[in-house]
N, C-alpha and C positions, 0 to 999 in steps of 0.2 A: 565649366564652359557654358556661354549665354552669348543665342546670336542676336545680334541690337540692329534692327533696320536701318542701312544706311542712306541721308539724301542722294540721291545723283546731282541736287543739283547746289547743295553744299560748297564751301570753300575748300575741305579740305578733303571732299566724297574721295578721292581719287588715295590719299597715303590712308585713311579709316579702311577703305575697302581691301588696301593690300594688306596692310597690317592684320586685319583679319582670317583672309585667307593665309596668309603666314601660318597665324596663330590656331587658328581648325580645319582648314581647306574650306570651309564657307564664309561666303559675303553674302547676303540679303540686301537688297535695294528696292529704296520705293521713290515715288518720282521722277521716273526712269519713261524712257521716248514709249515706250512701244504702250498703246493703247488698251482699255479693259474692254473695252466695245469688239476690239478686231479677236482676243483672246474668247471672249465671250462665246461671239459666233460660228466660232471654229471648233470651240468645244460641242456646242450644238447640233449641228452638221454631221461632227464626227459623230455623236452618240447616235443619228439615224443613220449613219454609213454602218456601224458595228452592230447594230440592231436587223441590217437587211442582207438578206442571202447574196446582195450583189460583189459583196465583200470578194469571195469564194473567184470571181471573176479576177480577181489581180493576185492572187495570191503567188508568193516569192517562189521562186524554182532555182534550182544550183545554177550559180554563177553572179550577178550583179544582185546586192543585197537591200533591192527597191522591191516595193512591193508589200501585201498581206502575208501575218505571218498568226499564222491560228494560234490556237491553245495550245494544239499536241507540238508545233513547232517552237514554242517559247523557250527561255534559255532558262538553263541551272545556273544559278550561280556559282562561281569558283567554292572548290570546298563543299557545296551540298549536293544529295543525291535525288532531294525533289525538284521540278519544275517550277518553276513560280507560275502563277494564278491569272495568267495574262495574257492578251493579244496586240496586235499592234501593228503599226502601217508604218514603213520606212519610205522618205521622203529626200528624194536628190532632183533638182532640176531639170536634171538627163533623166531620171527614171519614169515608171511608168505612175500613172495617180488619175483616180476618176475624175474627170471633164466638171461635174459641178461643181466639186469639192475645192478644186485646185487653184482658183482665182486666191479666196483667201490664203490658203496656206501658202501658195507661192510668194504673197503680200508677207505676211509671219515670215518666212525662210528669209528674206531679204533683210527686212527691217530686224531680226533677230539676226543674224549673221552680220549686219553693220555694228553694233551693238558689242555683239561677243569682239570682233576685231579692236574695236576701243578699247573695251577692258583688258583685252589683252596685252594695247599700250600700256595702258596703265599699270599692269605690273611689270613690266618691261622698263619700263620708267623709272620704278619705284624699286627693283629688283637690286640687292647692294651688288656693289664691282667687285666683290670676290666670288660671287654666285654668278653671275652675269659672265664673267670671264668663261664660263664653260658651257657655255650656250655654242653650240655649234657656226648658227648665225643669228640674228636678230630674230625674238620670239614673231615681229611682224611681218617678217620676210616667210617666216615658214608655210603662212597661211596664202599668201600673196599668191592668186592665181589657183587653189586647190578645189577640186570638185568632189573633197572627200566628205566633207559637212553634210551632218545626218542631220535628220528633221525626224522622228520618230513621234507619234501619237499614238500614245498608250489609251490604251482599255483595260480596266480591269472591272470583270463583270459583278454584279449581285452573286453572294455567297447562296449555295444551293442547300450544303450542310451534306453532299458526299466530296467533299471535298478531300485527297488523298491526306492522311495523318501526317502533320508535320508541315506541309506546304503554307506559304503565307503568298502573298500578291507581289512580293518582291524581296529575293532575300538575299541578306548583307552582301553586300558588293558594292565595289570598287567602278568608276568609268574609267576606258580607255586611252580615252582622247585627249587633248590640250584643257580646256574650260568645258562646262555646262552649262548652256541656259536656260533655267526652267519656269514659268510661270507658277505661280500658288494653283495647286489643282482644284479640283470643284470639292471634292471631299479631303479631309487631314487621314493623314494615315505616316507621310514622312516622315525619320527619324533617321537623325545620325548619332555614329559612336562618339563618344568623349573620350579623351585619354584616361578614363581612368574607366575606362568599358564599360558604364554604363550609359544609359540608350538615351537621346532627349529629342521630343517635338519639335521640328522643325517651324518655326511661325508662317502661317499658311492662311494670312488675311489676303482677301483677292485683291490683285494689282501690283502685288511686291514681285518680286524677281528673286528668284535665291540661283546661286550660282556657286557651282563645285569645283574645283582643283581635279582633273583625272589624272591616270597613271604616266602618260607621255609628259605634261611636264611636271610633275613629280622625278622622272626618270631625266628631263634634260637637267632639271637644277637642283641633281644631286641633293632630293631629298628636304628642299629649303622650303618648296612648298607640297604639304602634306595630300594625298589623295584620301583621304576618308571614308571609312566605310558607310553606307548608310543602307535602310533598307526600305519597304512598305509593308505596315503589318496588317491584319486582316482586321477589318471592323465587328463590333459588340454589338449587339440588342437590333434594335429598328434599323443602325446602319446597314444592318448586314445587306437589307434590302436596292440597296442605291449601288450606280456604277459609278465609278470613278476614272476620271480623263485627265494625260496630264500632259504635257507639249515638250518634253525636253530637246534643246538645241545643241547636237555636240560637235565643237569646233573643232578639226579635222587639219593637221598638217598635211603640205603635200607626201606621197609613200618618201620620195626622197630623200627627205628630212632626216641628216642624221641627230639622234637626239640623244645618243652616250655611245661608248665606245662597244655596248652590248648590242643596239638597236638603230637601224632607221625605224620610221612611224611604220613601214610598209611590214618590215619582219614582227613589229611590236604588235601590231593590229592584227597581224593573221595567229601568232601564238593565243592573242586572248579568244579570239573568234574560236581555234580547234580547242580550249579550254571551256569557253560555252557552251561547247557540244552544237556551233551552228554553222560549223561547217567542218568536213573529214580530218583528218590528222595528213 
């Protein structure tokens, strides 16, 4: 498996990019609307927000999942019994988000959520009619109106070297949601599994877009497109020195949404949430 950047603005970007996601649950696009200047400076921003005590001011408390979420609150991933290496700021429109910060990011939440809705025609489009027959409603009806769409900016800080045995900055796991949208981070570390388990670099030239297949629809179209596991591993030598920031967008049906005869989005989302460990059983 070999992911090949696809043009967005291509003749045929639109059946390459599903066919891909078919074929591995990743698409890569470059040439794509959303700007390297607006990603740039929100990486920037973010690295002095994660750098300063005022962080501590927003930090997440039970109930709406907006908000700072520290080291010691970071999620296990399914299956393991370490934390992953991380922090990070959850980003909803209604939530809460420091007043400097928040110009640009609410610019990114926008034009990245127009963005993910496209794509998500497009495999809707592209989706054959005997998969498409068990979609409950139209993939772009499910998003229509939802306020569930996360805006998440990762931190993963400089390796100190007590770091707990076994722990990496993000480990193998699956998203929940509909799509992914991620900008190329400032440092590589991304890696998804191949069918044939072993591990490959994800291409992480600034300005591409890589975008994931999560478990909701994987779970609406029975299985036709793959949610893939992927991870972030910790960096070697000099890198260990540098933080790493990365923007991921996850596109969010309304709770409503029924998306197989096991799950709406709302029962699906809260099962992965108490499998997190980030929030009670």
């Amino acid at each position: 498996m070999q992911l090949q950047a696809i043009d967005y603005t291509s003749p045929t970007a639109q059946q390459d990019f599903v066919k891909s996601l078919h074929e591995t649950g990743f698409g890569v696009l470059k040439n794509h609307p959303i700007q390297k200047s607006l990603v740039s400076a929100i990486y920037n921003e973010w690295q002095r927000f994660f750098d300063s005590d005022t962080k501590h001011d927003y930090r997440y408390n039970i109930g709406p999942q907006d908000g700072y979420f520290a080291p010691e609150a970071s999620e296990t991933a399914k299956g393991h019994s370490k934390r992953d290496i991380k922090e990070y700021f959850h980003y909803y429109p209604w939530g809460q988000c420091p007043e400097q910060e928040k110009k640009l990011l609410s610019q990114y939440y926008s034009e990245a959520s127009t963005l993910a809705k496209e794509l998500l025609a497009w495999v809707e489009k592209h989706t054959p009619s005997d998969i498409a027959q068990h979609y409950s409603q139209s993939l772009s009806s499910m998003v229509d109106g939802s306020e569930q769409t996360l805006l998440r900016v990762l931190h993963y800080p400089p390796l100190k070297g007590d770091e707990e045995l076994g722990a990496i900055r993000a480990g193998a796991h699956e998203d929940i949601n509909l799509l992914t949208i991620l900008p190329s981070a400032n440092e590589p570390g991304l890696q998804v599994k191949a069918k044939d388990g072993s591990w490959m670099d994800v291409p992480c030239d600034f300005g591409t877009l890589i975008i994931n297949i999560g478990d909701m629809l994987q779970e609406a179209s029975g299985g036709y497109f793959p949610s893939t596991s992927h991870r972030v591993i910790n960096p070697e030598g000099a890198d260990k020195t540098k933080s790493r920031i990365s923007l991921p967008l996850f596109l969010h049906p309304k709770p409503e949404v029924v998306l197989s005869e096991r799950h709406t989005a709302k029962s699906y989302l809260h099962e992965r949430l108490v499998e997190l460990g980030v929030i009670p059983a």
